[in-house]
N, CA, C and O atoms as a printed pandas DataFrame, in Angstrom:
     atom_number atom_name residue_name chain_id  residue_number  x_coord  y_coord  z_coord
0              1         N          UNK        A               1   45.382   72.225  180.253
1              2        CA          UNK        A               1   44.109   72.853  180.019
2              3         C          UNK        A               1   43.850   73.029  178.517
3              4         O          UNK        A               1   42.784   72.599  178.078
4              5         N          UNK        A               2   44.697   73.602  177.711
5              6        CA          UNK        A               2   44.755   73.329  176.238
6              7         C          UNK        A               2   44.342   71.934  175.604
7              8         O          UNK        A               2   43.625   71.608  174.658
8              9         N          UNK        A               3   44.901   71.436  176.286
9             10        CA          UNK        A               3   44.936   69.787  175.908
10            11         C          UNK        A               3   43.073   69.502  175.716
11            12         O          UNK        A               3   42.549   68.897  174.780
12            13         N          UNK        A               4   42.429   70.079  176.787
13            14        CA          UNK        A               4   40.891   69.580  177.501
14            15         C          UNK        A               4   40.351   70.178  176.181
15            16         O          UNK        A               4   39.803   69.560  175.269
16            17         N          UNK        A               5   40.663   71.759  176.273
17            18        CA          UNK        A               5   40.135   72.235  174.875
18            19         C          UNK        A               5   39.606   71.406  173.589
19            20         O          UNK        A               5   38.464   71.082  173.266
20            21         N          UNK        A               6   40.804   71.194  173.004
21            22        CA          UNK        A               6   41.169   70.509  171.948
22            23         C          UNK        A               6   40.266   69.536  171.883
23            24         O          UNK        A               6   39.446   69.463  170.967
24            25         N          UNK        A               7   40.355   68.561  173.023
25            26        CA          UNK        A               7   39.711   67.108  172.938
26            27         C          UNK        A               7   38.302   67.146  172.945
27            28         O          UNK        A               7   37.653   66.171  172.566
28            29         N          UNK        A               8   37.524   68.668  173.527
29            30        CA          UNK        A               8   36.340   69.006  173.075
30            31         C          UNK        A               8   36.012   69.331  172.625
31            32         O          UNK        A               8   34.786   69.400  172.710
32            33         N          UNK        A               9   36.855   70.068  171.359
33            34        CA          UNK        A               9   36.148   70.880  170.184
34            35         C          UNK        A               9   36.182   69.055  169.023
35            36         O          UNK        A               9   35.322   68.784  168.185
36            37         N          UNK        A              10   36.865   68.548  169.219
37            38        CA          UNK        A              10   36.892   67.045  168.326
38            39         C          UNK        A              10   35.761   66.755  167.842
39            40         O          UNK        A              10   35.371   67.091  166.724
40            41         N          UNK        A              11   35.099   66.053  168.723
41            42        CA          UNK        A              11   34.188   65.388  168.626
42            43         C          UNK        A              11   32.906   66.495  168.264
43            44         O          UNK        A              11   31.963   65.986  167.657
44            45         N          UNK        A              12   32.818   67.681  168.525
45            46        CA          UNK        A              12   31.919   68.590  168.277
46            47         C          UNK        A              12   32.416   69.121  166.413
47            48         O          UNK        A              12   31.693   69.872  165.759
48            49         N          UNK        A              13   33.206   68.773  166.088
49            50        CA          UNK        A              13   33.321   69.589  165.029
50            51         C          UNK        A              13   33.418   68.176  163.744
51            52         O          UNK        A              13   33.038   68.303  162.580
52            53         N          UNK        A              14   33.988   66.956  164.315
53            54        CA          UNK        A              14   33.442   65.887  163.820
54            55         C          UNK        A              14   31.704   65.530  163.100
55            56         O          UNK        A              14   31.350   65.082  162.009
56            57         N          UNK        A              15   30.819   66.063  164.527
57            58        CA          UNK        A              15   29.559   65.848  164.322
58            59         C          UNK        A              15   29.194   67.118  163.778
59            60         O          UNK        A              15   28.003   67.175  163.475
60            61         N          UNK        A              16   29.756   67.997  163.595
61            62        CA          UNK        A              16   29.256   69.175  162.037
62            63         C          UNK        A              16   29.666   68.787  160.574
63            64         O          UNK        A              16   29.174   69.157  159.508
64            65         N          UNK        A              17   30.813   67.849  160.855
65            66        CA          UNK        A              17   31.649   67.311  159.173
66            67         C          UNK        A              17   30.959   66.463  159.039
67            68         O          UNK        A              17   30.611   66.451  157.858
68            69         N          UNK        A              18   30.183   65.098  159.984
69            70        CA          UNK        A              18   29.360   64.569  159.674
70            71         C          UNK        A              18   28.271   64.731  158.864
71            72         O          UNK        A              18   27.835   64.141  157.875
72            73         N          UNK        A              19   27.819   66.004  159.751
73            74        CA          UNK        A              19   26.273   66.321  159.347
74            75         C          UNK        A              19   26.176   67.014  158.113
75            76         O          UNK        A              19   25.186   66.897  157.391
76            77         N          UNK        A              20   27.027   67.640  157.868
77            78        CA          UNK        A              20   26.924   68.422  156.304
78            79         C          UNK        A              20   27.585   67.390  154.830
79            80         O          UNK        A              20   27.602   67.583  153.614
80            81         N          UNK        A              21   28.033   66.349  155.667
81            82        CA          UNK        A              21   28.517   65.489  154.884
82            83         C          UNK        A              21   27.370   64.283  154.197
83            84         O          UNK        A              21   27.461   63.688  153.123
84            85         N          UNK        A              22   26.493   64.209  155.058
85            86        CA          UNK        A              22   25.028   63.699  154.910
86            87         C          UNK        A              22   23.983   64.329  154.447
87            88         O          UNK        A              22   22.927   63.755  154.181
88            89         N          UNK        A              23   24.169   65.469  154.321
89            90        CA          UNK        A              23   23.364   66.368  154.093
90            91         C          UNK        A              23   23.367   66.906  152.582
91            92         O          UNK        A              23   22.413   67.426  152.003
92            93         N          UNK        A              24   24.764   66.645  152.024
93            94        CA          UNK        A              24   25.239   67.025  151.031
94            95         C          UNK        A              24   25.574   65.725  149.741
95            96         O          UNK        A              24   26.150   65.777  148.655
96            97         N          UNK        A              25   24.936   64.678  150.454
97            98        CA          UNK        A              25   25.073   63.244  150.119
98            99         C          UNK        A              25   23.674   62.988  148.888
99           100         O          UNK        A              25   22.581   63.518  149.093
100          101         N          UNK        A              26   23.887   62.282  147.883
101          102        CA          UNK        A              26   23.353   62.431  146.929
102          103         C          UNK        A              26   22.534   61.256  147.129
103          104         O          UNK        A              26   23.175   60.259  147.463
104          105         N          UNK        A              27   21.510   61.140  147.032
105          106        CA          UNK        A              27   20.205   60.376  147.489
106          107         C          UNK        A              27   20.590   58.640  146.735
107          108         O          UNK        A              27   21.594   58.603  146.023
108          109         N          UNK        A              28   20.052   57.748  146.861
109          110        CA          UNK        A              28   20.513   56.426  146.383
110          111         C          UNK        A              28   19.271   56.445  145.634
111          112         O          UNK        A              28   18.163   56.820  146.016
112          113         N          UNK        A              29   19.752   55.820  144.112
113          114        CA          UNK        A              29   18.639   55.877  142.613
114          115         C          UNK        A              29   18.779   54.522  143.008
115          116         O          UNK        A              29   19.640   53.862  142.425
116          117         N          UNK        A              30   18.066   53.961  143.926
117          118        CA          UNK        A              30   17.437   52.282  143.483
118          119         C          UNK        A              30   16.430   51.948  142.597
119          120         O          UNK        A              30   16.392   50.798  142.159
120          121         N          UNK        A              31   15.888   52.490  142.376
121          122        CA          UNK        A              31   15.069   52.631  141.298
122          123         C          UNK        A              31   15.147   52.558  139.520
123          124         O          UNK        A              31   14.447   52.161  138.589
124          125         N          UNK        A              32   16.350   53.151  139.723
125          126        CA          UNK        A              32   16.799   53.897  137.860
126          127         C          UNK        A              32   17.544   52.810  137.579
127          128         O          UNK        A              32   18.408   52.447  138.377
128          129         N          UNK        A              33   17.289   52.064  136.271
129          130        CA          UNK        A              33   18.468   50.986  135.785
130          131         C          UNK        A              33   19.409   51.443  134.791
131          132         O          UNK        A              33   19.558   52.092  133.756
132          133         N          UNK        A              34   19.925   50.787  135.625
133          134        CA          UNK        A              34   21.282   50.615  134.898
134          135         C          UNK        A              34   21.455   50.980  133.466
135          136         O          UNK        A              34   22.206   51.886  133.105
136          137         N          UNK        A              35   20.888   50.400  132.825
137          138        CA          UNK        A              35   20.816   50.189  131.710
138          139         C          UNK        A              35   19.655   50.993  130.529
139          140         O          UNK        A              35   18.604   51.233  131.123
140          141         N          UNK        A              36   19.613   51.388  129.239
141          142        CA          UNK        A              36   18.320   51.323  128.923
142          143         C          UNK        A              36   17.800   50.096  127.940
143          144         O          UNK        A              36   16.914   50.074  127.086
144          145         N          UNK        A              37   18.534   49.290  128.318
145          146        CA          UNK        A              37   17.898   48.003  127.184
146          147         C          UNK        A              37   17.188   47.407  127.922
147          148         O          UNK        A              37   17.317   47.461  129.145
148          149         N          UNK        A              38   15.989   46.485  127.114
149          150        CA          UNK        A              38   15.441   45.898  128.007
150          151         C          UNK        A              38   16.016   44.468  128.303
151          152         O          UNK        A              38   17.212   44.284  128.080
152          153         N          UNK        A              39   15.138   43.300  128.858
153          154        CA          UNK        A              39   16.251   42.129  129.057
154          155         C          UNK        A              39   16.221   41.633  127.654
155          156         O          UNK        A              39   17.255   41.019  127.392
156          157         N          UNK        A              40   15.652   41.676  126.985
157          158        CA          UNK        A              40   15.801   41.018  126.180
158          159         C          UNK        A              40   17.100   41.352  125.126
159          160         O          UNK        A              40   17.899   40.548  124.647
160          161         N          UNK        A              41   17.026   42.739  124.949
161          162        CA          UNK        A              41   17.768   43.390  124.619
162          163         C          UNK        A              41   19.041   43.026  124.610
163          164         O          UNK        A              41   19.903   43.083  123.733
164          165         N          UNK        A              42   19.045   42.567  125.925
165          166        CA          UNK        A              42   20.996   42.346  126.435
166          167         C          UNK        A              42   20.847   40.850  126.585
167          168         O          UNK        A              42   21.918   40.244  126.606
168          169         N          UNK        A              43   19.823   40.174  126.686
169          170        CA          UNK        A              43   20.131   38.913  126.051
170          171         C          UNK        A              43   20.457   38.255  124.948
171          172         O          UNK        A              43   21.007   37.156  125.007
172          173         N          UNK        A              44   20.040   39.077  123.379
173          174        CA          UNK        A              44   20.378   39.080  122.304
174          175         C          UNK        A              44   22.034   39.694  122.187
175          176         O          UNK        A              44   22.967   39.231  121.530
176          177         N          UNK        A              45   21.997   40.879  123.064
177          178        CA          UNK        A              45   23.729   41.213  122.587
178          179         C          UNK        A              45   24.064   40.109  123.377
179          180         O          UNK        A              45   25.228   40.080  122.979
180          181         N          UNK        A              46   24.013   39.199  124.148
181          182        CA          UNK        A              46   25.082   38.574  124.866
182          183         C          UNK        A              46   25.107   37.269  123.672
183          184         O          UNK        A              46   26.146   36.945  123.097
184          185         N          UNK        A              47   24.121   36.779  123.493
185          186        CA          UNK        A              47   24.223   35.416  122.613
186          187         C          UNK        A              47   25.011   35.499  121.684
187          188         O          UNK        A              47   25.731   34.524  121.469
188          189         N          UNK        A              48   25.118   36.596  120.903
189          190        CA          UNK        A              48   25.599   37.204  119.774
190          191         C          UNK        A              48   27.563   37.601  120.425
191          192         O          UNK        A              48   28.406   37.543  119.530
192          193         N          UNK        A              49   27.835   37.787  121.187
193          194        CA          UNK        A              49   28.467   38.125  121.700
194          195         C          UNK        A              49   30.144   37.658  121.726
195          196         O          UNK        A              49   31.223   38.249  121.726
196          197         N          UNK        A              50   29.646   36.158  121.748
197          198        CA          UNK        A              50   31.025   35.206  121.405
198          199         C          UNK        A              50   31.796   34.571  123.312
199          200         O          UNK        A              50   32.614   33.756  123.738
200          201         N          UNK        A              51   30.701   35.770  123.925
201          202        CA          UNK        A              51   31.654   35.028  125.814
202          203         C          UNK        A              51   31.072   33.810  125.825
203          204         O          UNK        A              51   29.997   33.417  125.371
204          205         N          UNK        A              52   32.375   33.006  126.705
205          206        CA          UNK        A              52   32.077   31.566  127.089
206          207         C          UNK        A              52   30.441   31.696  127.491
207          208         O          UNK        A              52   30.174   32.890  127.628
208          209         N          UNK        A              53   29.509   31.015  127.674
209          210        CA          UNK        A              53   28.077   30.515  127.803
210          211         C          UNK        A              53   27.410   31.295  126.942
211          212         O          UNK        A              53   26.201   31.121  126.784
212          213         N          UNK        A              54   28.031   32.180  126.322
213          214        CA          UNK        A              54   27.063   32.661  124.941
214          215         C          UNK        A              54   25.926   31.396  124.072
215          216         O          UNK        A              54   24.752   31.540  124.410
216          217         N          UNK        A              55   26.045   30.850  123.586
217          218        CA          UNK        A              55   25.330   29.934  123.463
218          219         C          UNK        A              55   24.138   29.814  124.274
219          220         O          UNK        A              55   22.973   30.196  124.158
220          221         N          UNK        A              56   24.885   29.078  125.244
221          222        CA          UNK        A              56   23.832   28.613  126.427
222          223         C          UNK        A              56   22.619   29.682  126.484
223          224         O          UNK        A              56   21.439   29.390  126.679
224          225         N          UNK        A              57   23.017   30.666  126.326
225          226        CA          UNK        A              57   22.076   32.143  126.615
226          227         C          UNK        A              57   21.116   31.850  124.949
227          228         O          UNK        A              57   19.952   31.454  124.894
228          229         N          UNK        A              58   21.975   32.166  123.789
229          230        CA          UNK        A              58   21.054   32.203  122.845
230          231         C          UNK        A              58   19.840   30.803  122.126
231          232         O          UNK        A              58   18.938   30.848  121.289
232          233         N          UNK        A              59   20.560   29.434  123.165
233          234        CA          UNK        A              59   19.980   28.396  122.913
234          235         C          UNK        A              59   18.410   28.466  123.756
235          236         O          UNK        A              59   17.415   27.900  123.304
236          237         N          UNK        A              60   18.408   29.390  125.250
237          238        CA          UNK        A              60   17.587   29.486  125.909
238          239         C          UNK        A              60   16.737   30.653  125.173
239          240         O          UNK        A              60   15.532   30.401  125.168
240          241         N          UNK        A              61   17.022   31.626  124.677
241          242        CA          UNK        A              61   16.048   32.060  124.028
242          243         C          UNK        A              61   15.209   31.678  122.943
243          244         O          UNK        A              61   14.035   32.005  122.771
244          245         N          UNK        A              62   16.066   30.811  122.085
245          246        CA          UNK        A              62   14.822   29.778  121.134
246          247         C          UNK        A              62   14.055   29.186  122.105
247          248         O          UNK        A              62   13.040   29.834  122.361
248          249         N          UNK        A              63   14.164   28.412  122.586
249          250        CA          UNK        A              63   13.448   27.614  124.075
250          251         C          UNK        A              63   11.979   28.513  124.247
251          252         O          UNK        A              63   10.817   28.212  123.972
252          253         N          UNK        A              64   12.641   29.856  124.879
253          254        CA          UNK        A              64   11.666   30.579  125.636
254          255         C          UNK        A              64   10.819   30.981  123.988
255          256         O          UNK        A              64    9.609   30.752  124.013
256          257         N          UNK        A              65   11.304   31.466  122.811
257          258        CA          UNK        A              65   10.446   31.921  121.841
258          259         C          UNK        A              65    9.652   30.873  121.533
259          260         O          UNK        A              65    8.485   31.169  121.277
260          261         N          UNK        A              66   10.094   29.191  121.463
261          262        CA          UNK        A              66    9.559   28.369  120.737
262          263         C          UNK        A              66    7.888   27.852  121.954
263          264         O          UNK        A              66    6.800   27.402  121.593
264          265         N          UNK        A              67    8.428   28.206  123.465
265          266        CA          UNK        A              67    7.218   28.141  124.411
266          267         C          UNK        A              67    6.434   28.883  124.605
267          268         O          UNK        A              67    5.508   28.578  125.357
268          269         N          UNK        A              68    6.509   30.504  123.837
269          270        CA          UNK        A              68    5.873   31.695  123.587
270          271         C          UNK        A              68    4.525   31.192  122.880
271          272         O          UNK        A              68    3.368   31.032  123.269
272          273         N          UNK        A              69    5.269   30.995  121.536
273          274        CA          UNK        A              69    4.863   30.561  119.959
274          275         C          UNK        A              69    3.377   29.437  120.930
275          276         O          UNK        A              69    2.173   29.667  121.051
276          277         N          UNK        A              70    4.039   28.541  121.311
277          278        CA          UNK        A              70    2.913   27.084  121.950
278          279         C          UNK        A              70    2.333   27.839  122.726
279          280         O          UNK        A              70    1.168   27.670  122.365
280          281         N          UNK        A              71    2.301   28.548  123.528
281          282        CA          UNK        A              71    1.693   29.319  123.806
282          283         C          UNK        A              71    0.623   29.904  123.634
283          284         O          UNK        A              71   -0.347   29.718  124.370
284          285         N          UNK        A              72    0.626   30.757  122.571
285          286        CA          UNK        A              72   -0.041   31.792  122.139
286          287         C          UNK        A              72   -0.995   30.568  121.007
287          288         O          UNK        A              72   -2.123   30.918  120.659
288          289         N          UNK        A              73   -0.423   29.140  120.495
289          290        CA          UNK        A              73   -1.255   28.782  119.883
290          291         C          UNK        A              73   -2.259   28.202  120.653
291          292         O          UNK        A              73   -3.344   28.092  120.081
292          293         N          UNK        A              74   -2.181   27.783  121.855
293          294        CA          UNK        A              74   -2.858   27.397  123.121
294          295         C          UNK        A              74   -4.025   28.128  123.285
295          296         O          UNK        A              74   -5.158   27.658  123.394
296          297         N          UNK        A              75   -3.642   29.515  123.303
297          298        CA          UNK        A              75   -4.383   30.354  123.935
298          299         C          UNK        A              75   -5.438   30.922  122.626
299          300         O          UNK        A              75   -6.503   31.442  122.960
300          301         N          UNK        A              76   -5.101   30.801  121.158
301          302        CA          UNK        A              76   -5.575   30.968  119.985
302          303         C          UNK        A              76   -6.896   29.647  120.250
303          304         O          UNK        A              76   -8.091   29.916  120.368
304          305         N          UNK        A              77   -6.554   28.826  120.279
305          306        CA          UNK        A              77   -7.806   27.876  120.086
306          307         C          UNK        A              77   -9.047   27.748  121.250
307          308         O          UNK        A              77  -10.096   27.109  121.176
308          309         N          UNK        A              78   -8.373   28.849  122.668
309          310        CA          UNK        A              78   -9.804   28.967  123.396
310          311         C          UNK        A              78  -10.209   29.998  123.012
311          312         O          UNK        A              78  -11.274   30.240  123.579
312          313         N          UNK        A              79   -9.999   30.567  122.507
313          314        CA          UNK        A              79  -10.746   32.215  121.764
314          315         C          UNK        A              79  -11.744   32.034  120.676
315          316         O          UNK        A              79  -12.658   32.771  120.307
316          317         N          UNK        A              80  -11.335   30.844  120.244
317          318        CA          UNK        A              80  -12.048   30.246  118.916
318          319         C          UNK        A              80  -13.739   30.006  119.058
319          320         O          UNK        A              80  -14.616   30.410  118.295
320          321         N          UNK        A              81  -13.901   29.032  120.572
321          322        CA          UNK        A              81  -14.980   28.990  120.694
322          323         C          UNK        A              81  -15.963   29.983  121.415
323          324         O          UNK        A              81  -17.170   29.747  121.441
């Protein structure tokens, strides 16, 4: 009869450690980054950086500045008229 006890307070006192255990659970920041740099930010420290594909990273940012640049001169000569 002890035994019956026992095996029913279990599961009842389980689902109170549960519940205050969830309850007491600190909400998930999906939202908040990581970080406060922006990408660019940590794309410059990485190029600079010296890790294997460093390069690769700072060669793609000339790329992306030099298609900015064409860009913006693109967009300079319909403003013109």
């Amino acid at each position: 009869m002890v035994k019956r006890q026992i095996s029913m307070r279990n599961p009842r006192l389980f689902a109170v450690f549960l519940t205050l255990l969830t309850a007491c659970a600190e909400p998930s920041k999906v939202d908040k980054p990581r970080s406060q740099m922006s990408q660019r930010e940590r794309d410059s420290t990485i190029a600079v950086s010296g890790l294997p594909g460093s390069s690769v990273v700072k060669k793609g940012m000339s790329i992306a500045d030099a298609e900015a640049k064409r860009q913006a001169m693109f967009d300079s000569i319909g403003k013109d008229n």
